[in-house]
ZATIZA-189528 format. One record per residue (C-alpha): x, y, z. Coordinates in steps of 0.001 Angstrom, whole numbers, padded with zeros to 6 digits, always signed. Each point is the difference from the previous one (the first is absolute). Example, Ala and Ser with C-alpha at 12.3 -4.5 7.8 and 13.67 -1.06 7.14 Angstrom:
# residues 2
+012300-004500+007800 +001370+003440-000660 
END
This chain:
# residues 446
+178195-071266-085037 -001874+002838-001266 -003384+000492-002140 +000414+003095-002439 +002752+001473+001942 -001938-000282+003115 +001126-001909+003166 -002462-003164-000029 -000411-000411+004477 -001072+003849-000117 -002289-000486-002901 -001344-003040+001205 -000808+001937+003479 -001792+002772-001601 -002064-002347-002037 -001036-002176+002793 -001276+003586+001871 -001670+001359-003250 -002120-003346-000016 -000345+000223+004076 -001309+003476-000613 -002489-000464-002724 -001698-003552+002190 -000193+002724+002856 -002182+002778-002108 -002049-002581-001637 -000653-000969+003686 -000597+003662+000892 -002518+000071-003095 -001695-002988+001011 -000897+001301+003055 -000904+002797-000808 -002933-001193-002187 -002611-000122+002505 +001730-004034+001322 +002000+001840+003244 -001915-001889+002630 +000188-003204-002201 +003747+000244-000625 +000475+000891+003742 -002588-002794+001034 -001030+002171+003111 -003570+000360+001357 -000359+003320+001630 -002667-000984+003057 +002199-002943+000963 +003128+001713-000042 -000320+003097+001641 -003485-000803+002230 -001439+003293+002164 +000764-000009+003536 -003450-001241+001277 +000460-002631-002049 +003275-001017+001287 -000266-003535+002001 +000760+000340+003539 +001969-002185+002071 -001388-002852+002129 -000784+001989+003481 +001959-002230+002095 +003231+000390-002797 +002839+002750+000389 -000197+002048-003311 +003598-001067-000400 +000365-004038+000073 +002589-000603+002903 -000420-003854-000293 +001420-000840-003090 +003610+000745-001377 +000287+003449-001595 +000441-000539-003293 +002626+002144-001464 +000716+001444-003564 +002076-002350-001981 +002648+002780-001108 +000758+001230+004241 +002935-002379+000386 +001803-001428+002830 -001630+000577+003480 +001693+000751+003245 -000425-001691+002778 +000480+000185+004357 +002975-002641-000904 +002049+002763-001684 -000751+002614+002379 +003006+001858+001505 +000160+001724+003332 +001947+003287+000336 -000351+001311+003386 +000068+003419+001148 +003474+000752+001540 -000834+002213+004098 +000369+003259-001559 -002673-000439-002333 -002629-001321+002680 -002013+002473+001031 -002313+000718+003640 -003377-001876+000340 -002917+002670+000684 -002358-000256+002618 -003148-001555-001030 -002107+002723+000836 +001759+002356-002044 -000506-001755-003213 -001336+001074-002951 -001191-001614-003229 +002865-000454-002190 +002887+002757+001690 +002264-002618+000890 +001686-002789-001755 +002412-002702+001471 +003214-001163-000487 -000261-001922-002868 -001535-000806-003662 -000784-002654-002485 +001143+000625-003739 +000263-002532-002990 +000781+001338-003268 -001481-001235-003800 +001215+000485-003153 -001527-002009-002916 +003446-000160-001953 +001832-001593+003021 -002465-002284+000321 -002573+000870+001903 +000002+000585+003780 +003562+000375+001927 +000963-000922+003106 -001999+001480+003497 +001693+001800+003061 -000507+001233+002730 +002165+002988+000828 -000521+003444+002186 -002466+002489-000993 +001458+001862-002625 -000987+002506-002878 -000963-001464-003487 +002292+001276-002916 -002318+000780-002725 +000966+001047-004170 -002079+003107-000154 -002318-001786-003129 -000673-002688+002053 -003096-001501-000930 -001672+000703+003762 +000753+003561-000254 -001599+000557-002928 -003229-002543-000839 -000786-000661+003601 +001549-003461-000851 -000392-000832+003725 -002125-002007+002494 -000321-000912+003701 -001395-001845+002553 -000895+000530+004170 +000929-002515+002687 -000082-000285+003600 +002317-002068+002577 -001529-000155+003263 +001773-001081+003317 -002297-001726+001825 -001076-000519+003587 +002168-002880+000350 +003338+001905-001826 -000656-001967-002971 +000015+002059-003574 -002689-000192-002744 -000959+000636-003059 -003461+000302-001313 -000848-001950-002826 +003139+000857-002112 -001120-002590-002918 -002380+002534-001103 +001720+002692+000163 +002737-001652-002539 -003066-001147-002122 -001242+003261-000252 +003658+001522-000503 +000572-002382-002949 -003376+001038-001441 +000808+003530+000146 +003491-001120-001459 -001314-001777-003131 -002255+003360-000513 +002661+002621-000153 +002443-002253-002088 +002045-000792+002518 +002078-003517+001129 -001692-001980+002309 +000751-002287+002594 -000108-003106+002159 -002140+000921+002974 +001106-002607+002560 +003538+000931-000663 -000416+003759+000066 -001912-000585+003479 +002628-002084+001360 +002760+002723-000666 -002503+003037+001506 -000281-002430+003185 +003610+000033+000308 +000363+003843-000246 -002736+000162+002367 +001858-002737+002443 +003593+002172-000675 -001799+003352+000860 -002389-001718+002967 +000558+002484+002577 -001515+002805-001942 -003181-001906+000392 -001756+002092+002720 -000480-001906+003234 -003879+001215+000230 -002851-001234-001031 -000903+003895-001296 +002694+000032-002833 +001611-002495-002514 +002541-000004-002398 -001485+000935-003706 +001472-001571-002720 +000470+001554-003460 +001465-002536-002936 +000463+002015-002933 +000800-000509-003902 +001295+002841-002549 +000521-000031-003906 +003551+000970-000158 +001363-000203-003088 +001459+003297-001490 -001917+000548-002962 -003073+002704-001441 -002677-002023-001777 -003479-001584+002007 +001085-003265-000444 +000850-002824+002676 +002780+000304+002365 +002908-002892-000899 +001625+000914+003306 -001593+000539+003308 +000486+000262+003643 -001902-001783+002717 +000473+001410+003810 -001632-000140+003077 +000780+002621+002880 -001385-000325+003654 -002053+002231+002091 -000477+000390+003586 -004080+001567+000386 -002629+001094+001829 -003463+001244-000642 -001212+001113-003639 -001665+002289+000842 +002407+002993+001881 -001896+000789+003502 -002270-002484+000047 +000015-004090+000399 -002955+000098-002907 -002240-001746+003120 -000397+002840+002066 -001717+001776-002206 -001396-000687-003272 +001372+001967-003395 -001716+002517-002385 -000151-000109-003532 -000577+001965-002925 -001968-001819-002790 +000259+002394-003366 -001135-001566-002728 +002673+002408-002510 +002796-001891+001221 +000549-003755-000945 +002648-002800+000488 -000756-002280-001965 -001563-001168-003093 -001049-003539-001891 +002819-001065-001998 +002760+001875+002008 +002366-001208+002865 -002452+000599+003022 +001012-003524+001249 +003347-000029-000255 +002278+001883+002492 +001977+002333-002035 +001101+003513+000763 -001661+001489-002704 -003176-000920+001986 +001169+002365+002727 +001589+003074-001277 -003405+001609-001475 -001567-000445+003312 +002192+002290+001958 -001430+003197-001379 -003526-001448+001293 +001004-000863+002988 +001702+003233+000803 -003333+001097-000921 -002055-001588+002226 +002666+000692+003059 -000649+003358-000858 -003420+000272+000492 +000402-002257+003011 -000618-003696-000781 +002595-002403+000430 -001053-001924-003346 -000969-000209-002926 -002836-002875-001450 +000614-000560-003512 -003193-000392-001989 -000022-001007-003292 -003155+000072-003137 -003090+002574-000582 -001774-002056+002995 +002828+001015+002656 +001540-003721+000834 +001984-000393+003195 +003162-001516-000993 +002484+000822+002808 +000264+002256+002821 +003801+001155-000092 +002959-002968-000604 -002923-002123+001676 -002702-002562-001082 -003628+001160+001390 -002503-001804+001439 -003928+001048+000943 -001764-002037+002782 -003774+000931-000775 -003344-001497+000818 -001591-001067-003777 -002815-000288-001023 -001185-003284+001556 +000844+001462+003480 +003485-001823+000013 +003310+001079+000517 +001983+000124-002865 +003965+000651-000086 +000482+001481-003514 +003206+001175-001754 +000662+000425-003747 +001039-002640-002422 +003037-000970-001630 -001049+001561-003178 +003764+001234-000802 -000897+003798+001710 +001255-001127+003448 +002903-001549+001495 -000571-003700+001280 +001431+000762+003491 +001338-002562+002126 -001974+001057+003015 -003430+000450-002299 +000430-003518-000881 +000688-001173+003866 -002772+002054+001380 -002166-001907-002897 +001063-003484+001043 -000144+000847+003624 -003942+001533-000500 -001314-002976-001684 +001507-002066+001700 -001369+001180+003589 -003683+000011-002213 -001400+002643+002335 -000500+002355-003468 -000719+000142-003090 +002852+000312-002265 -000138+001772-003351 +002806+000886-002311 -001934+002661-002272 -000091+003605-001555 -001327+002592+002682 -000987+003467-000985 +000312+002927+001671 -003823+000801-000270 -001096-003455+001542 +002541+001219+002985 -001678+002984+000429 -003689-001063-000098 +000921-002646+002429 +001644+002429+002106 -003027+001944-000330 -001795-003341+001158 +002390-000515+003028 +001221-003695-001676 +003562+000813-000438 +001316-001698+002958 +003966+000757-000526 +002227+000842-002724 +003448-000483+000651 +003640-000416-002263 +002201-002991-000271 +003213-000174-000811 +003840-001061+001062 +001278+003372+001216 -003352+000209+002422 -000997-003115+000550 -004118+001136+000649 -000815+003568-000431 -003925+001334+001230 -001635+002759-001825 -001952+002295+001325 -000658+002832-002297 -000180+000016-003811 -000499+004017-001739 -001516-000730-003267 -001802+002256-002404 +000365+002837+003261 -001713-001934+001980 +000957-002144+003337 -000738-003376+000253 +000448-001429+003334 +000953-003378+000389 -000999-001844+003710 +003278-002222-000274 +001525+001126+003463 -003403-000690+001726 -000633-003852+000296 +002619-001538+002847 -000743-003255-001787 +001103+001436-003507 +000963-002388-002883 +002755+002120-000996 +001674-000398+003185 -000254-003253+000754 +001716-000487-003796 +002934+002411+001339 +000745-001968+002739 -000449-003753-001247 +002524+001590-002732 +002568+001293+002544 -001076-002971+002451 +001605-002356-003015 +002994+002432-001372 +001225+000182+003808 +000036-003666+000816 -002789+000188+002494 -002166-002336-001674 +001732-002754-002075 -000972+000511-004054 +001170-001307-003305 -000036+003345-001445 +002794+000920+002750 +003179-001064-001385 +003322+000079+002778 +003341+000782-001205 +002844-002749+001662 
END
């Protein structure tokens, strides 16, 4: 059938666009006759609030909920799960020596064998998990990762403890945190008990690369990339989750990080961080820009840098670590004081234990607020800084002893009280992640 020599399906298509397009402008004009916020029905000081205005978490809650179920996106698909993992071992001439504890390093080495499950929105969602020898990832060369920093990570620890058992450390936060970071950098996220479940059994397949010391432990590094092969900022519909295993020592090359305490260098050009960005989330992005400080600071002969943020000069963090100032306020008490979860820091896993572990043991105040670097430095001037010291995964504890801000040396007392706070925190901490006291937070492996 045909109208005036015209096919009538075409014609009717074109019409039905013609009318789609002229609702659409009228829209457009609508809008733009002074009714936007109306039309768009959005309130500007709700919606996007300032970041003191931003509600902080309850101080005895983890910034990421670990006891509820994650709640994932409705379009992520099919999960997998420890059921449908599959165990390729590595065949004799792929295993390689075990080094001697006290020639470790952090992150040379890696063991025997990795964790790797595959998504791809169009099959489905996530594939099947396996464990298989360490291998090199085959990437297409516009692979998401390579190109938008589509990428994330997270830092674990299994511990062999005093009585040969192995640990982990509060894993269900780490997988919070990961999924968090996930949801952030459009990637697919996961089911954390099942994810921690699978890492457990790489970590019980590769067990002898766990050092037999009390001095080193065996980090752990889950990972998950934006693979898919096409230009365009957009989410990734294919990713790659992997974990690799590493056998390490000290942080800190040449030094334990309790011998001695570190120096810093506080410049107020540099920052991290900033409201509305991905400061609390562990991405790699969050990394890379810091390297040219740091080499910075090595060069003129401090081991870190402390990231200040604002026109008042707020400590955020000292390095890849939390901070924390023990001072004597105002009232003549000691206080314990480390910045808040305002979205400039990274809720670390230790941070939060050291928090739980100071209130509960009520022989401080605790206080979760912003800290400037001129209230450090008149107290310093005051002698009321007790200690400053780092927390973190990689270190554990970290004392500092030196900050260089505005060329000037402040001098931190942290390595002169035997009875110091921050190192009866380090060694509760390693007391629990190697077995010697019995702790929920420790979590053994079968």
């Amino acid at each position: 059938m045909s109208i005036h020599g015209k096919t009538m399906l075409p014609y009717i298509v074109r019409k039905v666009f013609e009318i789609q397009h002229k609702l659409y402008q009228q829209q457009i004009r609508a809008c733009s006759t002074g009714r936007l916020q109306e039309a768009l029905k959005i309130e500007e000081e709700q919606e996007f609030p300032k970041i003191n205005e931003i509600k902080q978490p309850e101080e005895s809650s983890f910034y990421y909920p670990v006891d509820k179920k994650f709640k994932h996106d409705p379009d992520i698909g099919e999960q997998f799960s420890y059921s449908q993992l599959r165990v390729r071992l590595a065949g004799p001439h792929q295993l390689q020596p075990k080094p001697e504890a006290d020639d470790l390093q952090f992150g040379k080495l890696f063991t025997d064998h990795m964790f790797k499950v595959a998504y791809h929105k169009r099959l489905g969602g996530w594939q099947v998990p396996e464990i298989m020898p360490l291998e090199n990832l085959v990437l297409h060369p516009a692979a998401k990762v390579l190109h938008y920093a589509v990428e994330l990570f997270e830092g674990m620890k299994a511990f062999r403890g005093v009585d040969g058992r192995i640990r982990l450390f509060r894993p269900e936060m780490n997988m919070a945190r990961m999924n968090a970071s996930a949801q952030r950098s459009g990637l697919p996220t996961f089911e954390p008990e099942e994810f921690v479940k699978c890492i457990s059994r790489l970590v019980s397949i590769d067990q002898e690369w766990v050092p037999h010391t009390e001095s080193a432990s065996l980090y752990i590094r889950p990972t998950l990339i934006g693979i898919e092969p096409t230009l365009g900022v957009a989410s990734s519909e294919s990713a790659l989750l992997y974990t690799i295993l590493s056998p390490v020592g000290g942080y800190f090359a040449g030094n334990s990080g309790t011998s001695t305490g570190v120096s810093l260098l506080a410049d107020p050009q540099y920052t991290r961080s900033w409201p509305g960005g991905v400061g609390d989330r562990k991405m790699g992005s969050n990394y890379a820009p810091t390297i040219h400080v740091q080499k910075e600071a090595s060069k003129q002969g401090f081991q870190q840098v402390l990231w200040l943020y604002g026109d008042d000069h707020q400590l955020t963090e000292v390095g890849t670590m939390n901070i924390f100032v023990l001072l004597i306020n105002d009232r003549g008490e000691r206080e314990l004081v480390t910045p808040p979860l305002n979205g400039l820091i990274l809720p670390g896993i230790v941070r939060h234990s050291i928090l739980n572990l100071a209130r509960e043991w009520n022989q401080v105040k605790v206080t979760e607020r912003k800290i400037t670097m001129a209230e450090v430095k008149k107290l310093v001037y005051e002698n009321r800084v007790l200690e400053m010291f780092g927390a973190g995964t990689a270190c554990v504890v970290s004392p500092i002893e030196r900050i260089f801000y505005m060329n000037e040396n402040l001098l931190i007392p942290t390595m002169e009280n035997s009875d110091a706070v921050w190192r009866t925190m380090r060694n509760t901490l390693l007391d629990i992640q190697y077995g010697r006291v019995k702790h929920p937070w420790a979590i053994e492996i079968d």
